[in-house]
C-alpha positions as CSV (number, residue, x, y, z in Angstrom):
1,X,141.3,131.4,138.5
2,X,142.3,133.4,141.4
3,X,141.2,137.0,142.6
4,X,141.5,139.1,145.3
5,X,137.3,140.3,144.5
6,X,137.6,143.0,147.5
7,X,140.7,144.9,145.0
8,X,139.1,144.5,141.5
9,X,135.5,145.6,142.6
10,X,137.0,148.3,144.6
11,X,139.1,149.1,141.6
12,X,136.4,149.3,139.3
13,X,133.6,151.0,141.5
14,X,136.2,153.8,141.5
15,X,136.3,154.4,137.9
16,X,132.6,154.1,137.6
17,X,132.7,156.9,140.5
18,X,134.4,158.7,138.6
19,X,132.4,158.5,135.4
20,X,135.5,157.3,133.5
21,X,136.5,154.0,132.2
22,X,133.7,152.0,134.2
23,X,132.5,150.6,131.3
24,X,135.6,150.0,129.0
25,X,137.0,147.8,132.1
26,X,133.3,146.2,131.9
27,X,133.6,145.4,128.9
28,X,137.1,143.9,128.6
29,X,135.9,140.9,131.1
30,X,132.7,140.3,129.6
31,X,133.6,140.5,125.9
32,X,133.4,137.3,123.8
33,X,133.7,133.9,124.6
34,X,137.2,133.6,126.3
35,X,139.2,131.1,128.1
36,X,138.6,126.7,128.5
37,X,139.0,125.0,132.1
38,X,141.8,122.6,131.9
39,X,140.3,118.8,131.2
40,X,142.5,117.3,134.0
41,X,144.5,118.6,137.2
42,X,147.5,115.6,137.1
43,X,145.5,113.8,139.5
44,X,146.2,110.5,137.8
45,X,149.0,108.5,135.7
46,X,148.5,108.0,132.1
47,X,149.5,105.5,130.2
48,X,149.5,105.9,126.6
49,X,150.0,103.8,123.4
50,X,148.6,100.6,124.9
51,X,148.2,98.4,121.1
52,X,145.3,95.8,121.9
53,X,143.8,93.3,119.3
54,X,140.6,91.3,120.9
55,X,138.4,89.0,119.2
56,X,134.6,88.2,120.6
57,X,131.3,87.2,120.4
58,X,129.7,90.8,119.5
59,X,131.8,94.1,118.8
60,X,130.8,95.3,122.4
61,X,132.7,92.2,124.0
62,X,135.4,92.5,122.1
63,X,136.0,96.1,123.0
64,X,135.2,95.2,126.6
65,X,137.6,92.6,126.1
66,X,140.3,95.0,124.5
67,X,139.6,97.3,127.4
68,X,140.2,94.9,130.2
69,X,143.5,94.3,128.1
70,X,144.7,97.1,128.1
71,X,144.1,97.7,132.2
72,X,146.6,94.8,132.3
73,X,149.1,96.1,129.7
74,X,149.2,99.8,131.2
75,X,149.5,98.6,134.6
76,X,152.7,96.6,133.8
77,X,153.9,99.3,132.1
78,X,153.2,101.7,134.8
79,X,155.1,99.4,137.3
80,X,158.0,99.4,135.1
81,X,158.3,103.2,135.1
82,X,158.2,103.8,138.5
83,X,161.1,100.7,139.1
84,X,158.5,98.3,140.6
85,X,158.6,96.2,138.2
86,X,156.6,92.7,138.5
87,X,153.8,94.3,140.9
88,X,151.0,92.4,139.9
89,X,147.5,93.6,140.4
90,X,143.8,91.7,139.9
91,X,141.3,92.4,137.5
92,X,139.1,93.7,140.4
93,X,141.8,95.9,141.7
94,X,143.0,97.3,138.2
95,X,138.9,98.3,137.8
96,X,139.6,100.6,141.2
97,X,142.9,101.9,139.9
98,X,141.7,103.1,136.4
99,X,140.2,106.2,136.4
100,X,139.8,106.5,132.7
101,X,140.2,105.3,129.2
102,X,141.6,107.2,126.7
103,X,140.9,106.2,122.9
104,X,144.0,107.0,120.8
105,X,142.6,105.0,117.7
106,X,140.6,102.2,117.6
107,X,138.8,99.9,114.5
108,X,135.5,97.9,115.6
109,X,134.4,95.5,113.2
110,X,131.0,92.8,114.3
111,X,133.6,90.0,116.5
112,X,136.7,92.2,116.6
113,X,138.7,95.3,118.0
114,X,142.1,96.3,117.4
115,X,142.7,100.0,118.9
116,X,145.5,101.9,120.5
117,X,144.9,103.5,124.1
118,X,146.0,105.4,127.4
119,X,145.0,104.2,130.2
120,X,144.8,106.3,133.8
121,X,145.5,105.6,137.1
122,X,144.2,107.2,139.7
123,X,147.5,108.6,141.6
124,X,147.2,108.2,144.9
125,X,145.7,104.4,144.7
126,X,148.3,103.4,142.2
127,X,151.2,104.8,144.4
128,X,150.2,103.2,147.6
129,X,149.5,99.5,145.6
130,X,153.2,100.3,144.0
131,X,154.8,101.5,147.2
132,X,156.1,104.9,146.0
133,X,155.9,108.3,147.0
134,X,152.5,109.9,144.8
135,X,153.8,113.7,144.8
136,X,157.3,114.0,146.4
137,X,158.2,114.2,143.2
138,X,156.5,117.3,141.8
139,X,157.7,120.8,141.6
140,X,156.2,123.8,143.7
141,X,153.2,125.4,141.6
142,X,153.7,126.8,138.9
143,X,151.6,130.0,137.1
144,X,151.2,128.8,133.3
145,X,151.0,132.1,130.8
146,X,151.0,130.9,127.8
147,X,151.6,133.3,124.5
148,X,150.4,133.3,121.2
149,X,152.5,135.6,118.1
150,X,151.0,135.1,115.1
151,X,150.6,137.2,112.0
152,X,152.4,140.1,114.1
153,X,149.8,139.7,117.2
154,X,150.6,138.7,121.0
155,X,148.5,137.1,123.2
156,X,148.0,135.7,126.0
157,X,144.3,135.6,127.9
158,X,143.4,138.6,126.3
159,X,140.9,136.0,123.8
160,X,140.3,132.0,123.3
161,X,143.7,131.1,121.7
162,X,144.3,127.4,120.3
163,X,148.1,127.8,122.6
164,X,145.6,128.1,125.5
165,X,143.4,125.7,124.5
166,X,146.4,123.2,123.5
167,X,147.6,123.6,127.7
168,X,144.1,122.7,128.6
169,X,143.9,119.7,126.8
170,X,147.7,118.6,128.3
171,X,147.2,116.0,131.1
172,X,149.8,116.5,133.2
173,X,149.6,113.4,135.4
174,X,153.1,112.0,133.8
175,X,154.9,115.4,134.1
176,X,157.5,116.2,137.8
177,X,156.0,119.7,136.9
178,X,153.2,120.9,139.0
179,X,151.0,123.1,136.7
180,X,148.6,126.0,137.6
181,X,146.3,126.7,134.7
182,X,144.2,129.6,134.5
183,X,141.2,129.3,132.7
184,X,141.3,132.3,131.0
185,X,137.8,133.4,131.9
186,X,136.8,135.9,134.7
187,X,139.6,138.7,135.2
188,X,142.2,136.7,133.9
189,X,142.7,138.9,130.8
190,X,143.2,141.8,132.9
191,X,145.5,140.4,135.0
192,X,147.7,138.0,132.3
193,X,148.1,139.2,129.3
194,X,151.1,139.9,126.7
195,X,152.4,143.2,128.3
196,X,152.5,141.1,131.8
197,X,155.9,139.5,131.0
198,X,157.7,143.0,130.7
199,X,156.1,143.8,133.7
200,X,159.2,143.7,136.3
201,X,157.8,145.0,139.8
202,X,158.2,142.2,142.1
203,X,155.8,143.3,144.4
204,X,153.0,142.8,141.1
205,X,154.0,139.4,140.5
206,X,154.0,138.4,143.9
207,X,150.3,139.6,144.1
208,X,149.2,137.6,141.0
209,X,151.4,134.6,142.4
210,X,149.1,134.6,145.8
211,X,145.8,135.0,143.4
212,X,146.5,131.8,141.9
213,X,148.0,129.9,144.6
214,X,151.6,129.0,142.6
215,X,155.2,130.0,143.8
216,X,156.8,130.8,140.1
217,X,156.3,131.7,137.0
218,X,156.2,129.8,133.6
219,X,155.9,131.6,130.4
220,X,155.4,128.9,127.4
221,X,155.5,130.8,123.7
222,X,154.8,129.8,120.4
223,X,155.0,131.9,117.3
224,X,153.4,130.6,114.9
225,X,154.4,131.3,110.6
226,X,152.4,130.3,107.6
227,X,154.1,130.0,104.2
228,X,151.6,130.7,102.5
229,X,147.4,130.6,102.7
230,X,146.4,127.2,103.3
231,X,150.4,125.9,103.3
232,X,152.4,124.5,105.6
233,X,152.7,126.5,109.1
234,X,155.6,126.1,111.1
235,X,155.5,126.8,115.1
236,X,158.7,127.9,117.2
237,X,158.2,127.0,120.7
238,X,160.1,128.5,123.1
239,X,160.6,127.8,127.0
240,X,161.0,130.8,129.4
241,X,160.9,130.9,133.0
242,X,160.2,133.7,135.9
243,X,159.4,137.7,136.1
244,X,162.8,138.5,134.1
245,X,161.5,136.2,130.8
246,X,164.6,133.7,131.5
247,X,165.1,131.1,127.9
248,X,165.3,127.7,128.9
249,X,165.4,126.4,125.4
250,X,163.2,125.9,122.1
251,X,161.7,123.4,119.7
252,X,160.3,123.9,116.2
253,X,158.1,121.6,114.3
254,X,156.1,121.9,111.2
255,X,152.8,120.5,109.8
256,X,151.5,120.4,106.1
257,X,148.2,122.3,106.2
258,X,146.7,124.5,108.9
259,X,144.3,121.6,109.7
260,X,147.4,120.5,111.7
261,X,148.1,123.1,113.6
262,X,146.2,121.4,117.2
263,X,148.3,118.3,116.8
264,X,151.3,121.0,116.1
265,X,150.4,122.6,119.2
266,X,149.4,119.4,121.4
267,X,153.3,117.9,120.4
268,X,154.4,121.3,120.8
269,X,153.0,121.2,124.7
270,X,154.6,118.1,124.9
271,X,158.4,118.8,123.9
272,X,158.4,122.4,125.8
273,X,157.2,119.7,129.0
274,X,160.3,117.8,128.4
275,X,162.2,121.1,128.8
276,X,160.8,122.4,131.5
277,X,161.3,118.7,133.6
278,X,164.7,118.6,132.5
279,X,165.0,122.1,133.6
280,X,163.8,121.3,137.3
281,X,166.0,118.3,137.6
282,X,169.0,120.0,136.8
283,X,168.3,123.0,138.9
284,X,167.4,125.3,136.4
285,X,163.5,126.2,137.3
286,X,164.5,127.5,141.0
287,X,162.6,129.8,142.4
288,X,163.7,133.5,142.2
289,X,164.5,134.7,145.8
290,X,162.6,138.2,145.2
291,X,159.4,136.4,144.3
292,X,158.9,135.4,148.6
293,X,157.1,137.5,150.5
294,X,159.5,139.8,152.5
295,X,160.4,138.8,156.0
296,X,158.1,139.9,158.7
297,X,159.8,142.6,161.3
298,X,160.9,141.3,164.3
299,X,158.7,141.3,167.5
300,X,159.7,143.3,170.3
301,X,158.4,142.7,173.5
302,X,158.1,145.6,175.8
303,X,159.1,143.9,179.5
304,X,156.8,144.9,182.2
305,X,158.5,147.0,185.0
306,X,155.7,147.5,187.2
307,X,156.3,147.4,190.7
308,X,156.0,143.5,192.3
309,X,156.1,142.0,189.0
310,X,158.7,140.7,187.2
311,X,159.8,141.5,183.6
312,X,159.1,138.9,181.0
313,X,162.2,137.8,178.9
314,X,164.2,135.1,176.9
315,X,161.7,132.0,176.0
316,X,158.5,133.0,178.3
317,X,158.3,136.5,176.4
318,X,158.2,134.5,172.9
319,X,155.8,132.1,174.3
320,X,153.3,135.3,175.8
321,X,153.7,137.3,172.2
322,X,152.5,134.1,170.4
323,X,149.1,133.4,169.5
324,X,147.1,129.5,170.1
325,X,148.0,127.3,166.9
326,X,149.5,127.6,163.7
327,X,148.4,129.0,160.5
328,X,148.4,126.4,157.9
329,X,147.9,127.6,154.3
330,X,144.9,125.3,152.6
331,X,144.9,125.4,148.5
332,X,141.9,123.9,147.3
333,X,139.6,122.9,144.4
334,X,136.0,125.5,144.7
335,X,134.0,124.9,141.4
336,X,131.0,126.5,143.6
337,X,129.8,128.4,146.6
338,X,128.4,125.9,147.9
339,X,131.9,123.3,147.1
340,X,133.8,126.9,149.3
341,X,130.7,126.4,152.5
342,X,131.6,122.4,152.4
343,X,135.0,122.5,152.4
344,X,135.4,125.0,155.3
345,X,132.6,122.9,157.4
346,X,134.8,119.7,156.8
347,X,137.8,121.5,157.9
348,X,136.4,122.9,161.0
349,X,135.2,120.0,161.8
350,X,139.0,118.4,162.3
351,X,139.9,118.4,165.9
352,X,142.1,120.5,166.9
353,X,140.5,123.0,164.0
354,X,141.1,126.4,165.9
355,X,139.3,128.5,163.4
356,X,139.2,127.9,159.2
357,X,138.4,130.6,156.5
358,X,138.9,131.3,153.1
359,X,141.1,134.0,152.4
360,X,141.6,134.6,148.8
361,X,138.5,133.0,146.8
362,X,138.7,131.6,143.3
363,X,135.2,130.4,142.4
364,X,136.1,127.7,139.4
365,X,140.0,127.5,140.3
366,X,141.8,127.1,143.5
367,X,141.3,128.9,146.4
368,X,143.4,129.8,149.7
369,X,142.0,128.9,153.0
370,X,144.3,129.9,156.3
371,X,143.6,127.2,158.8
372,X,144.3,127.8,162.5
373,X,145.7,124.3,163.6
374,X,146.6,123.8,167.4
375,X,149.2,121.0,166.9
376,X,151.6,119.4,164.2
377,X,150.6,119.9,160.5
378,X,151.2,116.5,160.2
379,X,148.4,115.6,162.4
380,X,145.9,117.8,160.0
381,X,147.3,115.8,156.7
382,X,146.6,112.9,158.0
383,X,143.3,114.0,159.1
384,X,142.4,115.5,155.7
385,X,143.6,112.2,153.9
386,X,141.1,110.2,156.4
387,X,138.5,112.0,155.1
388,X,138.6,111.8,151.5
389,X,141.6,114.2,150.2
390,X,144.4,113.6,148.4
391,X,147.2,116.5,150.1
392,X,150.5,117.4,148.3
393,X,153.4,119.6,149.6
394,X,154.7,119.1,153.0
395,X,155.0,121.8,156.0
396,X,152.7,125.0,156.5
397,X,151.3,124.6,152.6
398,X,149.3,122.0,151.3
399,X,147.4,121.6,148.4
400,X,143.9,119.4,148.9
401,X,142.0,117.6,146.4
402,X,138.6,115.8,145.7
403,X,139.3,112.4,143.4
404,X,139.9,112.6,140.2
405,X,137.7,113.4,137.3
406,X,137.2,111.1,133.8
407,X,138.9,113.3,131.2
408,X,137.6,113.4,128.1
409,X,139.1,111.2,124.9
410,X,141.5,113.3,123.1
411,X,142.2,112.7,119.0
412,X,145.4,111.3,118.1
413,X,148.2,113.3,116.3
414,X,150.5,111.0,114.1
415,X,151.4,114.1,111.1
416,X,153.5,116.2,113.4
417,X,157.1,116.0,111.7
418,X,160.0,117.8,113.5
419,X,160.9,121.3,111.5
């Protein structure tokens, strides 16, 4: 979540002033229970449908056993994905690599365990042991607003919808596509919500494109139909892309009952991911031009015509109206104040650190922190890396991260037939 707090509580301190709609805006953001944080940021590769049958001496060492296998099993299948096919890796290694098991389905009987799992990598340790590239691959961030339509009702983050809470289970580790979820909670209902992706001022979206840190917009839908109480339910999933709504294409599955409907939705994630990569690599998802920031005006440098002096011109004048460093563009992980204190006190701490300060705060999401660097950017990645980052994007924007979090297991969905 991202938010300019200096604009919303000087928006609502306003109405309050005015003894008018203080407390209906209140009330909108602290309603019921709204919005899930996303369960993991595509730190890591995942692996999935790794079959293992182990045999041991007590059910734990067989699933230990089936574990271990399965490190092995992902790993080569890993390497064969990214065409490196052959890279071996020890057990030893593989236990600093994977980040995570994920339990798909698994039997455990007393001496034996037969189970089907994902296994994940952590990114930026699996890339450098595989010799590839761990994010020059991705797309620039993208804003996720996801909408509901069911029963003849749209939303977005307006309440907790299972569409919302299907993109926070997604890992999207595996995907080109670099995701910005909101988690639906804070002031996210007044700023995203189902009569958002009519809106067409630029100068709006640019705004809520700078709260969340992303550079374009994706707008996943599903509308949902039910035959009939307690019948089948059939989603149409559509993909749609920037401020104008843009169709990239659609899907539509069905399930039996409505105790389907997350493993509809999870699939449903899924397939509209597919789109949406196959969209990038064909040139589909670029970014509208009207969405950047307009051009700053020129400088015009006044020469000096005092007497004895002479006037400043041509390549002095641009070096005298320029100011000590350059302003890099931080995005970061603050799940805290105190995460926001830290990561400004490791930052200034970099030499060659002219000045570091958060700019647009995001307590629980990512926030923006313009960094005053006297040298090449370059020279600052590598200096964030050395001390425990993991930095995407290239140039005057980078995105920083802490490692990787242990996601939690996710139930498997084997019903799901295509409509």
């Amino acid at each position: 979540m991202r938010l300019r707090l200096p604009h919303l509580l000087l928006g609502i301190a306003a109405l309050t002033g005015l003894g008018i709609g203080g407390g209906a805006v209140l009330a909108q953001i602290e309603g019921q229970a709204r919005g899930v944080m996303p369960i993991d940021d595509g730190s890591s590769y995942e692996v999935s449908g790794v079959a293992v049958d182990v045999s041991g001496k007590t059910a734990e060492e067989a699933r230990l056993g089936g574990w271990r296998l399965a490190q092995r099993k992902g790993w080569a299948m890993l390497a064969q994905r990214l065409g490196r096919s052959g890279t071996g890796a020890s057990d030893g290694l593989l236990d600093s690599l994977v980040s995570g098991i994920v339990v798909e389905n698994e039997q455990v009987g007393p001496t034996r365990y037969v189970a089907r799992l994902g296994v994940l990598f952590d990114r930026v340790r699996a890339a450098s042991v595989l010799g590839v590239s761990a994010y020059a691959d991705r797309s620039p961030p993208m804003l996720v607003m996801p909408l509901q339509t069911s029963g003849g009702a749209s939303q977005m983050f307006e309440s907790r919808t299972p569409w919302q809470q299907a993109w926070a289970r997604f890992r999207t580790g595996n995907s080109t596509i670099d995701y910005v979820r909101p988690s639906g909670t804070g002031a996210d209902p007044l700023l995203m919500n189902a009569g958002q992706i009519g809106r067409r001022s630029r100068g709006w979206w640019r705004l809520l494109l700078d709260q969340y840190g992303a550079s374009d917009i994706l707008i996943p839908v599903v509308h949902l139909y039910r035959q009939w109480p307690g019948g089948p339910v059939i989603g149409v999933f559509e993909a749609r892309h920037g401020p104008d709504n843009q169709f990239i294409g659609s899907v539509t599955l069905r399930v039996g009952s409505p105790d389907g409907i997350p493993q509809l939705l999870d699939t449903g994630v899924s397939r509209l991911d597919s789109l949406y990569q196959r969209a990038l690599s064909s040139g589909l998802l670029s970014i509208d031009g009207t969405l950047k920031p307009p051009a700053p005006p020129p400088v015009v440098v006044a020469p000096d015509d005092s007497p004895g002096e002479e006037p400043i011109t041509g390549l002095d004048a641009a070096i005298a109206s320029t100011r000590a460093g350059i302003a890099v563009t931080l995005q970061y992980d603050a799940p805290t104040a105190s995460a926001v204190a830290n990561a400004e006190s490791l930052v200034r701490g970099i030499p060659g650190v002219v000045r570091a300060a958060t700019t647009s705060l995001a307590l629980g999401g990512v926030s923006l922190m313009t960094v005053t660097f006297d040298g090449d950017p370059d020279k600052l990645r590598r200096a964030l890396e050395q001390r425990g980052f993991q930095v995407s994007g290239s140039g005057t924007t980078l995105r920083v991260r802490r490692g990787p979090q242990t996601p939690a297991a996710t139930p498997p969905s084997d019903n799901v037939t295509n409509g």
